[in-house]
gemmi code that builds the backbone of each chain (N, CA, C; Angstrom):
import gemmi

chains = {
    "A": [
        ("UNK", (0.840, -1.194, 0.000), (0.000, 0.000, 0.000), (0.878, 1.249, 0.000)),
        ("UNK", (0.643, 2.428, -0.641), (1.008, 3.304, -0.717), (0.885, 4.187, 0.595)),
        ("UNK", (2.371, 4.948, 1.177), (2.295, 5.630, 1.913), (3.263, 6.716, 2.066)),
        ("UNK", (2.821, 8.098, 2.500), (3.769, 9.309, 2.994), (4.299, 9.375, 4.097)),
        ("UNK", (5.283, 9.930, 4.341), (5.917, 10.018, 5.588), (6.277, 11.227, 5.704)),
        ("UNK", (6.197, 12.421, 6.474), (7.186, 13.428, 7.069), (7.046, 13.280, 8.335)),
        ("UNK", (8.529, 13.581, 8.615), (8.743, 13.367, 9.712), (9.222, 14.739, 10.828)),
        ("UNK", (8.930, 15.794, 9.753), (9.086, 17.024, 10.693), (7.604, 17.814, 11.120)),
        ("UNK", (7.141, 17.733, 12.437), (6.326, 18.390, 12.487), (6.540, 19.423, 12.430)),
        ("UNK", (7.096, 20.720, 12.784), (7.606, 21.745, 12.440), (8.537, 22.113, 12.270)),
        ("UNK", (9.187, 23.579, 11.345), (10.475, 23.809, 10.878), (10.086, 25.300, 11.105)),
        ("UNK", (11.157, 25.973, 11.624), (11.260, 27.306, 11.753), (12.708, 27.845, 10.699)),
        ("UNK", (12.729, 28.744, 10.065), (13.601, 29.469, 9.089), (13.822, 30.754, 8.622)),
        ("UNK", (15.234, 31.156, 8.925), (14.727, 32.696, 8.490), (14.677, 32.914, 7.330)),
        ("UNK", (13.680, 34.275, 7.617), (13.742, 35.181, 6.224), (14.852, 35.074, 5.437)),
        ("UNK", (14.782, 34.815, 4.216), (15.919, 34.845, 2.867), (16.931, 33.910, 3.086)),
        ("UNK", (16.356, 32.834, 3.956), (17.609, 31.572, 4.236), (16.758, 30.618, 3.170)),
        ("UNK", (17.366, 29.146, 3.072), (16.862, 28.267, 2.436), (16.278, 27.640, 3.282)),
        ("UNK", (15.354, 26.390, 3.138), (14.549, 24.957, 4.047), (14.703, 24.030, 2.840)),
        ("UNK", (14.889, 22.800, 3.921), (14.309, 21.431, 3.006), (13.211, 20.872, 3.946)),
        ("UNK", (12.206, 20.851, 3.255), (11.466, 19.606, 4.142), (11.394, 17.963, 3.459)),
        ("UNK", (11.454, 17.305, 4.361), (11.240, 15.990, 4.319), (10.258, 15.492, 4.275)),
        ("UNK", (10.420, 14.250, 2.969), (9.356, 13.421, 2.535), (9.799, 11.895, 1.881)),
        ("UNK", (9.256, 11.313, 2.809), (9.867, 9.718, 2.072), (8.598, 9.086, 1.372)),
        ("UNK", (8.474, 7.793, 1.400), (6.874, 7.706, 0.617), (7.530, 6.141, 0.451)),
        ("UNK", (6.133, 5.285, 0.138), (6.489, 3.550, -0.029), (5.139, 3.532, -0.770)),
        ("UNK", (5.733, 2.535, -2.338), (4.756, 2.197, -2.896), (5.552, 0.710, -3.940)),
        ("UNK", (4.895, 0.312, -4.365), (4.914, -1.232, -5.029), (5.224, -0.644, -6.300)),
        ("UNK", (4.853, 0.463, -6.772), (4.212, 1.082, -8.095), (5.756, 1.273, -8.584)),
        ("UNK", (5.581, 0.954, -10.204), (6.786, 1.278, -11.311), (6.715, 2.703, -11.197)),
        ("UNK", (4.842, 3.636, -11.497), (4.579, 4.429, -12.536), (4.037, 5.134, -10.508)),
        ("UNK", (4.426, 6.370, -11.000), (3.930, 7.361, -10.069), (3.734, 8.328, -9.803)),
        ("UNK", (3.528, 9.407, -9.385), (3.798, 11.126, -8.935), (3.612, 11.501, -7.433)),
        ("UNK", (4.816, 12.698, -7.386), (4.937, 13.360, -5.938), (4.664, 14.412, -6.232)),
        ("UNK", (3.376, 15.232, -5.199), (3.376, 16.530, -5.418), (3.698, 17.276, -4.225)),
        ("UNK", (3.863, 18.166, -4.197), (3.514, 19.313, -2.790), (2.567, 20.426, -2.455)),
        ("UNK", (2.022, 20.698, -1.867), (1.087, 21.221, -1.610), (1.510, 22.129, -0.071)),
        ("UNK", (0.601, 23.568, -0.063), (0.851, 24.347, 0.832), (-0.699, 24.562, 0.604)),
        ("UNK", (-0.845, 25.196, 1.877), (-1.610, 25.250, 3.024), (-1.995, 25.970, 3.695)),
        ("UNK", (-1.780, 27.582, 3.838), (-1.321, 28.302, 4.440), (-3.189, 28.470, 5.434)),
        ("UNK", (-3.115, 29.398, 6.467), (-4.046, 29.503, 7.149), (-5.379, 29.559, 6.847)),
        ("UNK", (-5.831, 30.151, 6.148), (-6.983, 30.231, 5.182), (-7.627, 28.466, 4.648)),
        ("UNK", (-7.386, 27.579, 4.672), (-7.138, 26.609, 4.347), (-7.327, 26.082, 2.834)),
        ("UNK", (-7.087, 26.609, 1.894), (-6.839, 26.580, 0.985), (-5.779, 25.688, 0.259)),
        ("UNK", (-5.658, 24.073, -0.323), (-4.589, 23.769, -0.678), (-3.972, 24.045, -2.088)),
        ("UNK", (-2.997, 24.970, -2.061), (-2.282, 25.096, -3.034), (-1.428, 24.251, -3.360)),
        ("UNK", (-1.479, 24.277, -5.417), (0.360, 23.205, -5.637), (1.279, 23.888, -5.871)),
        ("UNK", (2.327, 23.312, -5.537), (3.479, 23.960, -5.731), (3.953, 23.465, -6.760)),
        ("UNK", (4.233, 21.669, -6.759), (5.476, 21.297, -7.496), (5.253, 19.608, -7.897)),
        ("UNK", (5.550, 19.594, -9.048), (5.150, 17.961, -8.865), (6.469, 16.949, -9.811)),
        ("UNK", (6.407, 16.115, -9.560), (7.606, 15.030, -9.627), (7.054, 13.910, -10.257)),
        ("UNK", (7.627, 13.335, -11.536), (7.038, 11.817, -11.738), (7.874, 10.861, -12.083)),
        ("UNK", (7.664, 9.825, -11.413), (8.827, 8.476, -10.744), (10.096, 8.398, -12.437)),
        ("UNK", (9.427, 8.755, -13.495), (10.658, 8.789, -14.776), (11.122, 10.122, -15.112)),
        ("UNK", (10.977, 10.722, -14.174), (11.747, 12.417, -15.062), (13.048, 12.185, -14.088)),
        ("UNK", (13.697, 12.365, -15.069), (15.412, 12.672, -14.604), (16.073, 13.101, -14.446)),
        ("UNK", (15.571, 14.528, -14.133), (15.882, 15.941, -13.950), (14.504, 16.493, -12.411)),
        ("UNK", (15.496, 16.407, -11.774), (14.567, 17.429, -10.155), (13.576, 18.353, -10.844)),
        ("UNK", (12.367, 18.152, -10.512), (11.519, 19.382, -10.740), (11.908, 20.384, -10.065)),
        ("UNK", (11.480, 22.080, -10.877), (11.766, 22.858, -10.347), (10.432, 23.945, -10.540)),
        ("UNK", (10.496, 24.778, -9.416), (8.978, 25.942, -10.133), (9.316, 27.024, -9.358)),
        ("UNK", (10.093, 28.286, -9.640), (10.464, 29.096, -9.370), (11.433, 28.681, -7.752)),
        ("UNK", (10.898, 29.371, -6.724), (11.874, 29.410, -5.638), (11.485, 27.607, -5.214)),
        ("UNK", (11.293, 27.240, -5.625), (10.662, 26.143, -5.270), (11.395, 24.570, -5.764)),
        ("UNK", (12.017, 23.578, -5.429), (12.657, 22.901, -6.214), (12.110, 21.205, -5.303)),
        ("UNK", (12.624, 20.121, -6.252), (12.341, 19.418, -5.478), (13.432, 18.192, -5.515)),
        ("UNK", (13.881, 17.749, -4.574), (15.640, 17.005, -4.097), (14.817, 15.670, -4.452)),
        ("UNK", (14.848, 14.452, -5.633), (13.760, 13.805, -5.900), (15.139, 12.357, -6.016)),
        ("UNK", (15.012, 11.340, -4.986), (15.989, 10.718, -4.779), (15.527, 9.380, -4.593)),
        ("UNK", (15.196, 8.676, -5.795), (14.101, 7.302, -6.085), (14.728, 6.605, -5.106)),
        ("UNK", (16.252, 6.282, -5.461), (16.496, 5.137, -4.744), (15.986, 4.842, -3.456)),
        ("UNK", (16.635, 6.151, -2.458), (16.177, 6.389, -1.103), (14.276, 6.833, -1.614)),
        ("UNK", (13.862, 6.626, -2.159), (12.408, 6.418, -2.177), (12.119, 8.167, -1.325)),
        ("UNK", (12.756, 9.111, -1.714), (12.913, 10.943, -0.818), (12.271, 11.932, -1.825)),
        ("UNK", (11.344, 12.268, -1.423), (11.404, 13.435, -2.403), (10.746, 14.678, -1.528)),
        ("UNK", (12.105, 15.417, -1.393), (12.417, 16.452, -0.138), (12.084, 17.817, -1.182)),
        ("UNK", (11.439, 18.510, -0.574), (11.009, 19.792, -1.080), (12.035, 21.003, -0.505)),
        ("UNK", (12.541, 21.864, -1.590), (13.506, 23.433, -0.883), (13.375, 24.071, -1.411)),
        ("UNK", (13.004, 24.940, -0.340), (12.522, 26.494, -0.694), (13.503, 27.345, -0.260)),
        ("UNK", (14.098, 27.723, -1.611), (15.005, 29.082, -1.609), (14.381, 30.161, -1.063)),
        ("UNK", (15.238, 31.060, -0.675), (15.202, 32.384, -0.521), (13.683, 32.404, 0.506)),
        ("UNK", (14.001, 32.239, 1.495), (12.462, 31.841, 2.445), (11.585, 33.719, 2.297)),
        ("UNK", (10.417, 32.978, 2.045), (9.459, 34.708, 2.596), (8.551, 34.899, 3.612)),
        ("UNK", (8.279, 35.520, 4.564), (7.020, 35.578, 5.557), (6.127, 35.413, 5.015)),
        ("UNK", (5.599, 35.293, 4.006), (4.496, 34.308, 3.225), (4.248, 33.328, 2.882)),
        ("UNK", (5.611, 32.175, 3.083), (5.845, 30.812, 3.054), (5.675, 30.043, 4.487)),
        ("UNK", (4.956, 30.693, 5.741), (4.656, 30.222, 6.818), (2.675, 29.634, 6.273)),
        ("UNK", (3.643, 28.268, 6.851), (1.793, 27.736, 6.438), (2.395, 26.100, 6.630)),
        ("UNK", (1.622, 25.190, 6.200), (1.457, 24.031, 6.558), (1.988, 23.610, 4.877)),
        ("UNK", (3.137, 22.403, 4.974), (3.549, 22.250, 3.747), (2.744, 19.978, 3.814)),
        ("UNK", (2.235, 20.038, 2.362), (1.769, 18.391, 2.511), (2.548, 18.149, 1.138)),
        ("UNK", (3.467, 16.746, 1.371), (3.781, 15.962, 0.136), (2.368, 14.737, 0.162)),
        ("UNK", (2.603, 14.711, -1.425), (1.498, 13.678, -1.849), (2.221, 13.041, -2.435)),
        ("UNK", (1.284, 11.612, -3.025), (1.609, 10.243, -4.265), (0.117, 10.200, -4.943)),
        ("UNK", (0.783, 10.135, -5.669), (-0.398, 9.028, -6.916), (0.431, 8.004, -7.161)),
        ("UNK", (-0.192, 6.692, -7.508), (0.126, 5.815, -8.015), (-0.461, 5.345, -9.194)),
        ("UNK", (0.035, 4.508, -10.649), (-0.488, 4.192, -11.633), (-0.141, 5.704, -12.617)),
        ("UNK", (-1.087, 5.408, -13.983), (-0.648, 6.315, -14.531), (-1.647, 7.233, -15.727)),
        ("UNK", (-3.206, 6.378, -14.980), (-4.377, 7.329, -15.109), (-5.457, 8.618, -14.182)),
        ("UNK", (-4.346, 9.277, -13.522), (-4.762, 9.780, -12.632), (-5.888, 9.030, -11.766)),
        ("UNK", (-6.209, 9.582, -10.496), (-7.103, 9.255, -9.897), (-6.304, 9.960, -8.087)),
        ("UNK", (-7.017, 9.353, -6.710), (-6.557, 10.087, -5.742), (-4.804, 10.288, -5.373)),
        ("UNK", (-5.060, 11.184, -4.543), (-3.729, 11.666, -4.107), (-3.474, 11.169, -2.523)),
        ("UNK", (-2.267, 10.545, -2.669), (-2.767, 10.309, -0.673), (-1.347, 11.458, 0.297)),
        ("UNK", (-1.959, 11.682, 1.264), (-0.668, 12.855, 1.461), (-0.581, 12.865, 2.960)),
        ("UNK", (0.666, 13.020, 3.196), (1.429, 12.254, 4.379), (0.360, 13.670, 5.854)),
        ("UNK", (1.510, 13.379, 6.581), (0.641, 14.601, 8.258), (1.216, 16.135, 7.584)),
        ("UNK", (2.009, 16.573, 6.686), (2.294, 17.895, 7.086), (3.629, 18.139, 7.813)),
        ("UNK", (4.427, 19.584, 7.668), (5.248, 19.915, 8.080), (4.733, 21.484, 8.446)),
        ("UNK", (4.455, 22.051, 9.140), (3.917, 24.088, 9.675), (5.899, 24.325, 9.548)),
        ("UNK", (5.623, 24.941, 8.766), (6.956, 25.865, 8.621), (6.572, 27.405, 8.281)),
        ("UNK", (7.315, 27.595, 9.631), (7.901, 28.931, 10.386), (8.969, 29.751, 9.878)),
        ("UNK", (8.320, 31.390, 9.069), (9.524, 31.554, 8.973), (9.728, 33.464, 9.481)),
        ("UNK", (11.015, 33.208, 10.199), (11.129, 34.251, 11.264), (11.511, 35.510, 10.379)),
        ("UNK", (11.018, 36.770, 10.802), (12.132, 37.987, 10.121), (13.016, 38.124, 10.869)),
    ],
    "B": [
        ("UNK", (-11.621, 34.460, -12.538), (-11.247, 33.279, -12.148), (-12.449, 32.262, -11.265)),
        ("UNK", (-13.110, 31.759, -11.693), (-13.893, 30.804, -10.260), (-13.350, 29.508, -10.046)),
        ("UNK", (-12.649, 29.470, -9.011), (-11.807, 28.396, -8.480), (-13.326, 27.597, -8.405)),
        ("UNK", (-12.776, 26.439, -7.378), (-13.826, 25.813, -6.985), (-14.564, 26.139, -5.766)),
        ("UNK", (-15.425, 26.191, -5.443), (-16.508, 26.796, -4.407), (-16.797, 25.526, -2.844)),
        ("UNK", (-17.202, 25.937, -2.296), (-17.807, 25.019, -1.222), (-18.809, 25.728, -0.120)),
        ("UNK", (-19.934, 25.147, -0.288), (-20.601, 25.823, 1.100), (-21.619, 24.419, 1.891)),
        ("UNK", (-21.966, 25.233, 2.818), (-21.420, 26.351, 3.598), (-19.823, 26.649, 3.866)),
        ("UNK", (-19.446, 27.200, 4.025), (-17.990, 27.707, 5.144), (-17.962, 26.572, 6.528)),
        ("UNK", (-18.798, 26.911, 7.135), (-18.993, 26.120, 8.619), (-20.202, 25.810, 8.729)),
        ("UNK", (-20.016, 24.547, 9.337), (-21.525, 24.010, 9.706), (-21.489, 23.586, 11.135)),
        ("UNK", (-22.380, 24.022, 12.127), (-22.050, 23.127, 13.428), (-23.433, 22.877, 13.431)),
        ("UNK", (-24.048, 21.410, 14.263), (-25.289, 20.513, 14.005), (-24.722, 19.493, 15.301)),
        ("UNK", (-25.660, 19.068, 15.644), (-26.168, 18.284, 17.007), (-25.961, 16.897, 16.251)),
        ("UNK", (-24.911, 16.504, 17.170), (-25.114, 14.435, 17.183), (-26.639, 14.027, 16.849)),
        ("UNK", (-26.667, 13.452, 16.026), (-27.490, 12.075, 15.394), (-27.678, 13.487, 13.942)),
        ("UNK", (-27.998, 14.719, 13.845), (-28.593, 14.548, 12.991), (-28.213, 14.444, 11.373)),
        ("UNK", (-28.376, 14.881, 10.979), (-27.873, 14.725, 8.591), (-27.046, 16.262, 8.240)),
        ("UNK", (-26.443, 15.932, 7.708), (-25.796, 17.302, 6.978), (-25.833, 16.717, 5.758)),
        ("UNK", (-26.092, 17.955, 5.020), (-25.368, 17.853, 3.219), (-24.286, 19.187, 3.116)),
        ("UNK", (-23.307, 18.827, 2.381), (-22.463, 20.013, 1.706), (-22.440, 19.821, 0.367)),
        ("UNK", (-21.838, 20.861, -0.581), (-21.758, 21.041, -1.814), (-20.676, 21.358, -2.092)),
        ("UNK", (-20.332, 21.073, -3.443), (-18.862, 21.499, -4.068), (-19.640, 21.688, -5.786)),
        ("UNK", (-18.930, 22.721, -5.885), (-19.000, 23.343, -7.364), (-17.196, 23.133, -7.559)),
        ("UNK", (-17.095, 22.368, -9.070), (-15.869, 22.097, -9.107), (-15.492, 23.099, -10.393)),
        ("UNK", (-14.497, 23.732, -10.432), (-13.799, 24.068, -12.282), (-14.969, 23.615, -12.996)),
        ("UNK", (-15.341, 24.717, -13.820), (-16.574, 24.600, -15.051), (-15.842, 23.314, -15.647)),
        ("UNK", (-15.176, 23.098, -16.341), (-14.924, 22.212, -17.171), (-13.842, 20.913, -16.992)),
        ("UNK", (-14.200, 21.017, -15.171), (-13.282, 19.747, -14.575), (-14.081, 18.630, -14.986)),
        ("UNK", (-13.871, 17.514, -15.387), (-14.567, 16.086, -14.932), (-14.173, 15.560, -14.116)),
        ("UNK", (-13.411, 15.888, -12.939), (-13.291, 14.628, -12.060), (-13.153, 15.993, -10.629)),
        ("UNK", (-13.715, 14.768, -9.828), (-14.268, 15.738, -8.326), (-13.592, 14.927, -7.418)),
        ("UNK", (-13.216, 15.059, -6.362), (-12.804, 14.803, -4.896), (-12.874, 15.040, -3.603)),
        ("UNK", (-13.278, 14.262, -2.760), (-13.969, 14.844, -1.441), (-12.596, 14.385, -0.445)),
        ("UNK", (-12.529, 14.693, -0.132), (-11.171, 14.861, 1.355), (-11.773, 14.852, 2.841)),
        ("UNK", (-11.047, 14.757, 3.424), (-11.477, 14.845, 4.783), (-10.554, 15.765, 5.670)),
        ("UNK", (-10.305, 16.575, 6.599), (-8.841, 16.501, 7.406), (-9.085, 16.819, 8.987)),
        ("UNK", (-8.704, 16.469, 9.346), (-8.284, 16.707, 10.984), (-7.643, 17.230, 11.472)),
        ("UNK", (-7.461, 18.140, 12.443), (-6.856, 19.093, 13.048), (-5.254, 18.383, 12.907)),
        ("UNK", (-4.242, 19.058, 12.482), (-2.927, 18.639, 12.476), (-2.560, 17.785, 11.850)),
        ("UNK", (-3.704, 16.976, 10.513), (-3.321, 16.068, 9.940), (-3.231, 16.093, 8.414)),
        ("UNK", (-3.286, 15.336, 7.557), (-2.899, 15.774, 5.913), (-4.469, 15.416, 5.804)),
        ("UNK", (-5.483, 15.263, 4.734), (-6.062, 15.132, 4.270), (-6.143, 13.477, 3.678)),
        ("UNK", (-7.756, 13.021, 4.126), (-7.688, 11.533, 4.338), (-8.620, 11.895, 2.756)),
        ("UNK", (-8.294, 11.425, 1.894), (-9.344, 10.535, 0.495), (-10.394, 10.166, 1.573)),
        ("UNK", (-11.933, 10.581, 0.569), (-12.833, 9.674, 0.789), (-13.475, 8.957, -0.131)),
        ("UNK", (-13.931, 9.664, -1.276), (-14.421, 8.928, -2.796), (-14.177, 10.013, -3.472)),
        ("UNK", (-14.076, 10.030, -5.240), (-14.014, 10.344, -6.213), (-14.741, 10.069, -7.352)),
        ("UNK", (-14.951, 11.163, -8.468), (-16.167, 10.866, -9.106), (-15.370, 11.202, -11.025)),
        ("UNK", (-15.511, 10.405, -11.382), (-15.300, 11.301, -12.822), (-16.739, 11.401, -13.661)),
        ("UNK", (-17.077, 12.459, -14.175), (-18.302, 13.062, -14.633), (-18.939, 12.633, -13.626)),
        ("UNK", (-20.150, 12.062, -13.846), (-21.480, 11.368, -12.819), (-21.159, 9.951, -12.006)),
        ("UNK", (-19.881, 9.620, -12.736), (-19.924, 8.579, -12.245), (-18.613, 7.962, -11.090)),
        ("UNK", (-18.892, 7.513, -9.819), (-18.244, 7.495, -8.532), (-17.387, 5.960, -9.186)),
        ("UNK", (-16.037, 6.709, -8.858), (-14.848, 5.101, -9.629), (-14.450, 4.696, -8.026)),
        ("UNK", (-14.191, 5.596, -7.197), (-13.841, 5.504, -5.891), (-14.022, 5.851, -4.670)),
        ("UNK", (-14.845, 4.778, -3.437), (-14.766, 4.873, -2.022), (-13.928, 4.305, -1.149)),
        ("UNK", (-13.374, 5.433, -0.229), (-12.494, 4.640, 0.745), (-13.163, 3.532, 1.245)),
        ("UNK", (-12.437, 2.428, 1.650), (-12.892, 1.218, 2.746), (-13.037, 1.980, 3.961)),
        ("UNK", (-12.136, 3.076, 3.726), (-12.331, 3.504, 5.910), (-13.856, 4.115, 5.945)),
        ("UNK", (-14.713, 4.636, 4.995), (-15.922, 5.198, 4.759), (-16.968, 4.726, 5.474)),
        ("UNK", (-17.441, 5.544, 6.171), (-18.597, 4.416, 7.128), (-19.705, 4.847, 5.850)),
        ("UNK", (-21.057, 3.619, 5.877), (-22.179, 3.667, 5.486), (-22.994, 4.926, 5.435)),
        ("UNK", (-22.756, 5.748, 6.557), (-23.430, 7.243, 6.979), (-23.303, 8.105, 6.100)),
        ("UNK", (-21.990, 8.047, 5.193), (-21.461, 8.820, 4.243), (-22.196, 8.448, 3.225)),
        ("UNK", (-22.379, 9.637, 2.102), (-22.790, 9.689, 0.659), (-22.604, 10.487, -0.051)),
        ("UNK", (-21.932, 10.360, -1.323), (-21.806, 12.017, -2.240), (-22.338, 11.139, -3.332)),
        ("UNK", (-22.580, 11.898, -4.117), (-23.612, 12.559, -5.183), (-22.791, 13.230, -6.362)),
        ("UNK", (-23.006, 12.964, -7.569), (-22.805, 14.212, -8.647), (-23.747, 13.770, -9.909)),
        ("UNK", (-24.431, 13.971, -9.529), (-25.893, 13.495, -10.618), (-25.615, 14.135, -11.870)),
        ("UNK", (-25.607, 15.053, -11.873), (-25.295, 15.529, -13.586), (-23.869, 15.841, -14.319)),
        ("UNK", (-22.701, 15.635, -12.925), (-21.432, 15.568, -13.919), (-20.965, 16.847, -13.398)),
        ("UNK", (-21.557, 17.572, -12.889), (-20.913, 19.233, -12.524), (-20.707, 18.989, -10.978)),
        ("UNK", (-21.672, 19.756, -10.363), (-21.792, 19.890, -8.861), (-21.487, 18.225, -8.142)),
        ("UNK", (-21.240, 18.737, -6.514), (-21.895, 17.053, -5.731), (-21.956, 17.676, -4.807)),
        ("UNK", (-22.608, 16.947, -3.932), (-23.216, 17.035, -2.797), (-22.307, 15.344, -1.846)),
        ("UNK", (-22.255, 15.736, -0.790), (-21.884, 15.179, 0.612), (-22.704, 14.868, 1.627)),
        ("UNK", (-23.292, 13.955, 1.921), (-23.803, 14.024, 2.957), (-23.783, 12.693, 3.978)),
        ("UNK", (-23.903, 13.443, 5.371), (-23.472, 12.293, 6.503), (-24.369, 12.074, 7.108)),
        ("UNK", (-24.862, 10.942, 7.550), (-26.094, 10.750, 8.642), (-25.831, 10.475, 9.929)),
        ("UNK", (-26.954, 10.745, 10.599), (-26.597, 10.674, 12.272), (-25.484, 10.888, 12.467)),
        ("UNK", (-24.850, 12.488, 12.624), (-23.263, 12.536, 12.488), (-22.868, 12.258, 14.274)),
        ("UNK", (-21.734, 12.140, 14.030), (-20.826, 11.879, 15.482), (-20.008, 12.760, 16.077)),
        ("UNK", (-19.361, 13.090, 16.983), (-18.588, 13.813, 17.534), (-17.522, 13.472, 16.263)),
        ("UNK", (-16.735, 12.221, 16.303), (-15.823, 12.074, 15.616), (-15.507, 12.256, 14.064)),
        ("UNK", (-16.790, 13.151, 13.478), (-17.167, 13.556, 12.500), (-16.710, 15.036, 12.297)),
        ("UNK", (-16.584, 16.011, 13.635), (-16.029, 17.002, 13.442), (-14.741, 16.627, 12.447)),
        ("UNK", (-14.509, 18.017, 11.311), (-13.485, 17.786, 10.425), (-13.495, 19.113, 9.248)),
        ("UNK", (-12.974, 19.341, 9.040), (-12.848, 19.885, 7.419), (-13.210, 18.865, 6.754)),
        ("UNK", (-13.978, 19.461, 5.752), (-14.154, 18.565, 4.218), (-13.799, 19.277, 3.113)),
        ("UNK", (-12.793, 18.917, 2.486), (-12.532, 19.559, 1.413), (-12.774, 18.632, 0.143)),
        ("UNK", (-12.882, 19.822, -0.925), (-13.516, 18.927, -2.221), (-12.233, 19.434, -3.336)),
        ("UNK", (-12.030, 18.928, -4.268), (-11.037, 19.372, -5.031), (-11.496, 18.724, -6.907)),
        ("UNK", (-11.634, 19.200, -7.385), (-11.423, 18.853, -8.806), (-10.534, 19.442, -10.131)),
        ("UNK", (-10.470, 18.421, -11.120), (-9.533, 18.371, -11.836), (-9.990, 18.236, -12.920)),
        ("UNK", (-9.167, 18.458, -14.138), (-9.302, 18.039, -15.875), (-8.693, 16.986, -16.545)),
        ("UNK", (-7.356, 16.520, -16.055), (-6.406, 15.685, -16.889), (-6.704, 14.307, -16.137)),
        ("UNK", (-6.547, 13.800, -16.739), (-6.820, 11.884, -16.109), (-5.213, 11.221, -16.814)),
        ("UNK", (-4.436, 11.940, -15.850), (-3.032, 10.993, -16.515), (-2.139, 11.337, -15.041)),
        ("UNK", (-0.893, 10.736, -14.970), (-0.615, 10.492, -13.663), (0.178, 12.237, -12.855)),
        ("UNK", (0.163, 13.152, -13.868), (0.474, 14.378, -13.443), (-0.505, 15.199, -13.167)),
        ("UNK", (-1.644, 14.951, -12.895), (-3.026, 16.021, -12.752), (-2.967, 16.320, -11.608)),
        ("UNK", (-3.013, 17.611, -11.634), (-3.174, 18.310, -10.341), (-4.593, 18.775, -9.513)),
        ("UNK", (-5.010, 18.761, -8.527), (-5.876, 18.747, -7.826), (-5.962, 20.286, -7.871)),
        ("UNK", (-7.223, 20.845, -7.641), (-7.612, 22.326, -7.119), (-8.630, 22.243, -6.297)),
        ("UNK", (-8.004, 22.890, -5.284), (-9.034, 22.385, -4.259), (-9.702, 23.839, -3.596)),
        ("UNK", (-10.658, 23.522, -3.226), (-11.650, 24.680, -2.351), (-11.360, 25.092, -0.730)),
        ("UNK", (-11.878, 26.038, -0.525), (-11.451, 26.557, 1.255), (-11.668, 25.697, 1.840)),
        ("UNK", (-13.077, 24.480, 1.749), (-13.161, 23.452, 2.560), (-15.018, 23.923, 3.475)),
        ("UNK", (-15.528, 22.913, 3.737), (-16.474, 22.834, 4.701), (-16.217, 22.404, 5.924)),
        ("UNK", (-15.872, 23.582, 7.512), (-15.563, 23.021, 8.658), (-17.017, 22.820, 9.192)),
        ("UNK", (-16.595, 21.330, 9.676), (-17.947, 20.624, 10.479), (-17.887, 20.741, 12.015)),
        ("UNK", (-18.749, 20.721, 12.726), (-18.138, 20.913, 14.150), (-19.346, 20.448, 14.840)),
        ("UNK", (-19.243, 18.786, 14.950), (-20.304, 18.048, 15.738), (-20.679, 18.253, 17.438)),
        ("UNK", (-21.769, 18.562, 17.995), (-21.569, 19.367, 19.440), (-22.231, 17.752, 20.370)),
    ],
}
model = gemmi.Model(1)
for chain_id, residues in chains.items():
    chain = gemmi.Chain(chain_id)
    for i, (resn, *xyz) in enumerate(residues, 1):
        res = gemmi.Residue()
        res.name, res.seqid = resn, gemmi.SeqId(i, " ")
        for name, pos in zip(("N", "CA", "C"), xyz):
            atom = gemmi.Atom()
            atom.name, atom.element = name, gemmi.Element(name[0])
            atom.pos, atom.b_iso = gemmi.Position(*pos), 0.0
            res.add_atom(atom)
        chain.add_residue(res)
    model.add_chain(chain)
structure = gemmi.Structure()
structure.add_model(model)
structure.setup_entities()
């Protein structure tokens, strides 16, 4: 069965520093996708960034990149250049297969970021 | 822009009795998604619909639960004799692409708050 893992409940960071958050994930599946998603108070889930188990090149989407490391089964999200607008609740997801359908997405990381 | 919609905002309602919610998804999404989440947690899948027709219910789904999308646009949610343990966000999210990179858009969410 398919599953997410983070293992940081929260991360605090300053202004205009970098973060990685952590995300591992277990699935059976050849064919797949990792996305990320933010959160911020309002509860609104936004995407950020998405990853699929054959691209061979790290996704990237502006300050936004993603450390995508099959073997170790990791796909760690970093956010350059941190902003006081990037405080919010960060969720990695999976799909599995390769006709869309649900997303399952791990507890969350609330990242904090200080001026 | 009309993202996707959800109402009410908040609902609070007395143990045993019925709620319905609604989700208006992307004019020209075919596929809908109902979520669940819990205070501090990621968002649990509950079923999914492409056009009218429901491809997927969680097993964790009690019987009480039901959504709806009768004509392919809107759906409706609804829980019977709800429970304390029913308090939750419900969020709904829909999409266009049916391939393993589709991204979800999701709505503010319906907070439930069983008394």
């Amino acid at each position: 069965a398919q599953k997410i893992t983070q293992t940081q409940p929260g991360m605090f960071v300053q202004e205009k520093e970098a973060v990685t958050l952590d995300c591992t994930y277990d699935t059976s599946d050849q064919s797949y996708g990792l996305f990320w998603y933010k959160q911020p108070s309002s509860g609104e889930m936004i995407f950020l960034i998405y990853q699929g188990s054959y691209d061979e090149q790290n996704a990237t989407e502006g300050r936004y990149s993603l450390n995508f490391q099959k073997a170790r089964k990791s796909a760690n999200l970093v956010i350059s250049a941190s902003q006081l607008g990037d405080s919010a609740m960060y969720f990695c997801a999976m799909r599995e297969g390769l006709g869309g359908g649900k997303l399952i997405f791990g507890q969350g990381t609330e990242l904090s970021v200080k001026p | 822009d009309t993202g996707v919609s959800q109402d009410p905002r908040h609902k609070i309602t007395k143990r045993g009795q019925n709620v319905t919610f609604r989700c208006d998804p992307i004019s020209e999404h075919n596929r809908l998604y109902w979520y669940r989440q819990t205070l501090g947690q990621g968002p649990e899948f509950l079923t999914y619909f492409q056009n009218e027709a429901q491809l997927e219910k969680s097993r964790l789904l009690s019987d009480r639960f039901s959504a709806e999308r009768p004509k392919g646009s809107f759906s409706t949610l609804e829980i019977q004799r709800t429970e304390q343990g029913d308090s939750a966000m419900y969020l709904c999210a829909s999409s266009l692409e049916t391939q393993i990179n589709e991204k979800l858009f999701f709505g503010s969410g319906t907070q439930l708050s069983v008394l």
